[in-house]
N, C-alpha and C positions, 0 to 999 in steps of 0.2 A: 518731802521725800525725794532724792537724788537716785538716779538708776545710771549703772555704767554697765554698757553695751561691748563684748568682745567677740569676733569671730574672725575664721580663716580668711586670710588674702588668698588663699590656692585655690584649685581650678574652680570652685563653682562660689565661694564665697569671699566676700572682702571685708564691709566695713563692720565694726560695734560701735556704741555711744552708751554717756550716761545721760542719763535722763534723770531728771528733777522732777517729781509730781507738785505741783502745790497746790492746796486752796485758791481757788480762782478769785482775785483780789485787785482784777484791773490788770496783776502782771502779762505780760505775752510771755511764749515760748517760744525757746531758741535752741531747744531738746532735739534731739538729731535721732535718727534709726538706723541699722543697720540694715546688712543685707538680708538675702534669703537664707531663712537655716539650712539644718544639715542634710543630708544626700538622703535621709532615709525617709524621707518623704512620701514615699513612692512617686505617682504620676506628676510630671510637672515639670514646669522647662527651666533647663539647669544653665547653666553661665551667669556671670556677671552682669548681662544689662538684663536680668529679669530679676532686681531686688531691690534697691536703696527706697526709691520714691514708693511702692509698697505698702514701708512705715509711714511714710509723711501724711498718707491721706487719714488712715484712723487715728492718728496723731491730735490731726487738725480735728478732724471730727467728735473727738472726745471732750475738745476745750470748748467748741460749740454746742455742746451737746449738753444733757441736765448734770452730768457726774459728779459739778463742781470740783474737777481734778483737772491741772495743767500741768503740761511736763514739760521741762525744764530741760535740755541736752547741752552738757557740760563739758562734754568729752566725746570724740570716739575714735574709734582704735580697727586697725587690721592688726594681722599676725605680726609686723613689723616695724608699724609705726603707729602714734597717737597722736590727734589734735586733742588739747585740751584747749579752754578760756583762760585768759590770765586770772581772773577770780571764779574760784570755782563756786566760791558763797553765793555773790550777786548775777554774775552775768553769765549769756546763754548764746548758744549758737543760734545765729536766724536764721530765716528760712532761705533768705539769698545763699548766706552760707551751706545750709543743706543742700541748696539744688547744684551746688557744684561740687562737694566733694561726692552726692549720687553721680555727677558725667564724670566723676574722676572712678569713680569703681566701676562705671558702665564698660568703660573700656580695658579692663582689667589689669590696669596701675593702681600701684602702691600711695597712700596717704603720702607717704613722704617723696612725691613727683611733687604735690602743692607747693607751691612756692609764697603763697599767701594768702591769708583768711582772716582779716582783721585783726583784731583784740585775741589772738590762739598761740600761742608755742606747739609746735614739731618738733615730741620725742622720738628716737628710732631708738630698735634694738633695744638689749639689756634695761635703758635709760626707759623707755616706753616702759618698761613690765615696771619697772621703780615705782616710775611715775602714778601707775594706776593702782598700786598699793598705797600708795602715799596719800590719792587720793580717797581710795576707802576708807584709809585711818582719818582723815580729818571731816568725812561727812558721814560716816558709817554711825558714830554714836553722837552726832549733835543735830543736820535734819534729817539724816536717816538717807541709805542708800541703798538702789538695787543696780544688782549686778548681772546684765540679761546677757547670756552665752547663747549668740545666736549661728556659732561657727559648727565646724566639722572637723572639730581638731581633739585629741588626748593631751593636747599639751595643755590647754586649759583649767587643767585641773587643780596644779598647784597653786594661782592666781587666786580661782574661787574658795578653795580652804582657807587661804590667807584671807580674802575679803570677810568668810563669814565669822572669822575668827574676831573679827574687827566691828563685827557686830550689823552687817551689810543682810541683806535679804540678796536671795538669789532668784531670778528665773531662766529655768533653761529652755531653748530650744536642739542645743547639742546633745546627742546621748552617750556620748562618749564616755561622760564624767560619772555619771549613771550607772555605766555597763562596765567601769574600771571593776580591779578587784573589792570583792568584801569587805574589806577593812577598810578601803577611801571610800567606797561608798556608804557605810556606815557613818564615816566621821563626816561625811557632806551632809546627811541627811540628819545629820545629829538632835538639829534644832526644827523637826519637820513645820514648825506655823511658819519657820522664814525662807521655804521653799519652793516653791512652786514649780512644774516641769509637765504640765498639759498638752504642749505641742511637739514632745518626745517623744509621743503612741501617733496621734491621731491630729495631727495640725490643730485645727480650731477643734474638732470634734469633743464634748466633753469624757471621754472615757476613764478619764484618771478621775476626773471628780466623781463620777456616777460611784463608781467603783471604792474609790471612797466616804460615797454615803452612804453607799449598802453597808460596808464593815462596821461606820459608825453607829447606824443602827443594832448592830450585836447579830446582824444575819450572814452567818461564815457563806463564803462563796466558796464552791467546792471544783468550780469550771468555769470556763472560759476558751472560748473559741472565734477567732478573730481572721478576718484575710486582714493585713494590717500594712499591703504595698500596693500603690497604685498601678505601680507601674509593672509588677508581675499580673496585677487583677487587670490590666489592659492586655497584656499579654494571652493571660489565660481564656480571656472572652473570645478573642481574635484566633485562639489555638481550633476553640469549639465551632467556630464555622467554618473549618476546614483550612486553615491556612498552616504554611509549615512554620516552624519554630525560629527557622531562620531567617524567613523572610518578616513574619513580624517582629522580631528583634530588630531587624535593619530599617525598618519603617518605624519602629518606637525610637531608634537612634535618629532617623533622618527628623523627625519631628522635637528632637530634644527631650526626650522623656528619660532618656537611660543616662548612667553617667557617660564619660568618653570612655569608657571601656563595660560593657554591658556587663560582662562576669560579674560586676562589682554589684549587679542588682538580679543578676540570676543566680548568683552563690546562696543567696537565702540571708547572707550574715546581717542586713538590713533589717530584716523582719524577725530573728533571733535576738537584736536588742532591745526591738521592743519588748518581745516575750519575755525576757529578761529584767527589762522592768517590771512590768504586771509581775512577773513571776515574784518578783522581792516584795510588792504592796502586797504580796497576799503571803509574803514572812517563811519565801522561801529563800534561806539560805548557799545560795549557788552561784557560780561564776557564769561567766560565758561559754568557755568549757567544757559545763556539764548541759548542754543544751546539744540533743541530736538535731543536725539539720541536712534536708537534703535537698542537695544543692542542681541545678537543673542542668546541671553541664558537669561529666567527667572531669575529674582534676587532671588526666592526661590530655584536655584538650588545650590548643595554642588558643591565642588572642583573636584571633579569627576563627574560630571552630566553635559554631552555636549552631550545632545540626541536629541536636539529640532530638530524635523521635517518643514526643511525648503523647504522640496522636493516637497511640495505642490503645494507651490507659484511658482517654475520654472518650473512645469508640466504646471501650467493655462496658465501660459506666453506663453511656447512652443507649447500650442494651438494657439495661437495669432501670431506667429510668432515673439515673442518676448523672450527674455533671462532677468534674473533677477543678477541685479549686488548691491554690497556693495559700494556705492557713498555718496558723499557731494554734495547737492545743497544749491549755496549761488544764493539770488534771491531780491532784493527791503530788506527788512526789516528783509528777512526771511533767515535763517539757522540751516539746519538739515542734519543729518546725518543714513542715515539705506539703507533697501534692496530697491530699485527702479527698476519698471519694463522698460525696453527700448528697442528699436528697433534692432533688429537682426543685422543689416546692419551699426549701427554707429559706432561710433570709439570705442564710450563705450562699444556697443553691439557685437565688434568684439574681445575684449579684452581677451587672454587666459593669463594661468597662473602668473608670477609675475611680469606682468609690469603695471608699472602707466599712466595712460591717462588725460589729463585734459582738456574741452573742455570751453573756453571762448568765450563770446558773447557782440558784442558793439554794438556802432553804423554801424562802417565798417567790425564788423567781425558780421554781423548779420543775413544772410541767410548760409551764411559758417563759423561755427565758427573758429576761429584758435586754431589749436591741437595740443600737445605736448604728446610726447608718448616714452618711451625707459623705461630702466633701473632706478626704483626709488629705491633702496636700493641696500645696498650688502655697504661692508667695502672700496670697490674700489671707487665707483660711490661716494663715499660720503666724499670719502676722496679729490677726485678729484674736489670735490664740497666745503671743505674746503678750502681747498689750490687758487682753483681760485678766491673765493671772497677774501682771503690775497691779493693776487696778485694784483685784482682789489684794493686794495685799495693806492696801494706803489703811485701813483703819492701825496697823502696826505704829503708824506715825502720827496719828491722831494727838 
């Protein structure tokens, strides 16, 4: 099984690769990872030297490991440019090779600054996008290939249609392609055994899967309520011991947690796509769109204007014995996203700094919801959330 890795060269992401799984048979891997996914992580430090190497450790550890699954990297790609192998059948990128195109994206250069990397061809441009179709058509239906969207791009999307057309498994870390309109999200998910997208809610956390054993049991979920960003659940912790809004925005930036421009993760629209997902596994019909969200800063305010007084609403709470958290409620028809008041004592209302919680409701999980709670971002969790839906999928290739 063959996996091609694509994500953004732009501010916080750079490389993809494809990856070869195989039966462990004596061969080594030469299988390459990309960078860190996409922005919506929540907590967790953004730029380019915090990704490539990442991949290589669960990489390694998986061919060491009992899996009997090595993988194979054939290929990898920014937004611009692609290394492939001169044979994509036999041979694989090594690990020398890896450790320098990871200091080529540490310092957030383009694949095609490399000037050389063995037995590889340097596609740019149009001629890259060729290229990695080219290479789906010729491994997609003979050892089988996936294709892990580990970027923060909507351009991606047309790539991955093409790959799974070609008969390529997908896994995503992007949720772009996800949260596109209706009708491409439908046709992605067309073939749902050869898709996988775990690290699109919750990094490593399993919330796609749980969510999807409940329904395959035949027990309708009718709720679901989730803080599902690390980096407003760092915010919102730091709000409740008294700190102003703006100063811990500028201490979440100075520690690298927020994009370069914080709006981009106090707007909500991060935590709307995931709701957006969850909201489709549970067969609703809806765009991004039809999702209220309330976003923690005026639209009249500039790029420097993160003062809004939210310290209000968690003083009335804490009257109440309540705490006020940045959550998704998906509910019958309904999906929104903003500040909700909740009980001091739930899972939600216990929730300090930057972990994710998610609380679903069925029929059997209906006076106790079933909870999911750890680590929703970071480069590790998410890579570890990468790699195991590949993994999940190798019986496909069996």
């Amino acid at each position: 099984m063959s996996i091609l890795c694509e994500v953004s060269i732009t501010v916080k992401l750079c490389c993809g690769c494809f990856w070869h799984p195989e039966q462990q048979s004596g061969q080594g891997r030469e299988n390459g990872d990309e960078e860190h996914p996409d922005s919506s992580h929540g907590l967790r430090r953004r730029g380019p030297a915090a990704t490539g190497s990442h991949r290589l450790l669960p990489i390694s550890s998986l061919e060491s490991g009992s899996t009997g699954l090595a993988l194979r990297v054939v290929g990898i790609c920014d937004s611009s440019s692609l290394i492939v192998v001169n044979d994509a059948f036999k041979m694989e990128l090594n690990d020398d090779s890896l450790k320098k195109i990871c200091t080529i994206k540490s310092t957030g250069s383009s694949l095609s600054s490399m000037v050389e990397l063995g037995s590889c061809h340097i596609f740019r441009d149009s001629e890259a996008r060729r290229k990695v179709v080219d290479i789906a058509g010729l491994l997609g239906r003979s050892t089988g290939l996936v294709v892990a969207d580990c970027s923060a791009s909507s351009e991606t999307l047309d790539i991955l249609r093409q790959a799974a057309g070609l008969g390529c498994c997908i896994v995503l870390a992007n949720k772009k392609p996800l949260t596109s309109k209706l009708e491409d999200y439908e046709n992605l998910i067309s073939n749902i055994r050869r898709i996988r997208f775990e690290s699109t809610v919750g990094a490593g956390l399993p919330v796609i899967a749980a969510i999807n054993r409940v329904l395959s049991s035949g027990d309708p979920i009718y709720r679901i309520v989730g803080s599902l960003s690390g980096t407003l659940g760092y915010v919102m912790s730091e709000l409740e011991d008294g700190k102003l809004l703006s100063h811990v925005v500028q201490d979440a930036k100075r520690l690298g947690y927020t994009e370069p421009d914080p709006r981009d993760d106090l707007s909500g629209m991060d935590v709307a796509r995931k709701a957006l997902i969850l909201s489709r596994l549970l067969g609703q019909q809806i765009n991004l769109e039809d999702i209220k969200v309330d976003s923690l800063y005026p639209e009249e305010m500039g790029p420097k204007s993160m003062s809004i007084d939210v310290g209000e609403k968690i003083k009335m709470a804490a009257s109440k014995g309540n705490v006020v958290k940045y959550v998704c409620i998906i509910e019958g028809l309904r999906c929104q996203v903003g500040l909700q008041e909740l009980p001091k004592d739930s899972p939600l209302g216990r929730l300090k700094g930057s972990e994710n919680v998610v609380e679903i409701y069925s029929r059997c999980y209906k006076e106790s919801p079933l909870v999911i709670q750890g680590a929703g971002a970071g480069n590790d969790t998410t890579a570890a959330g990468v790699l195991a839906d590949i993994v999940d999928l190798q019986d496909l290739f069996e």
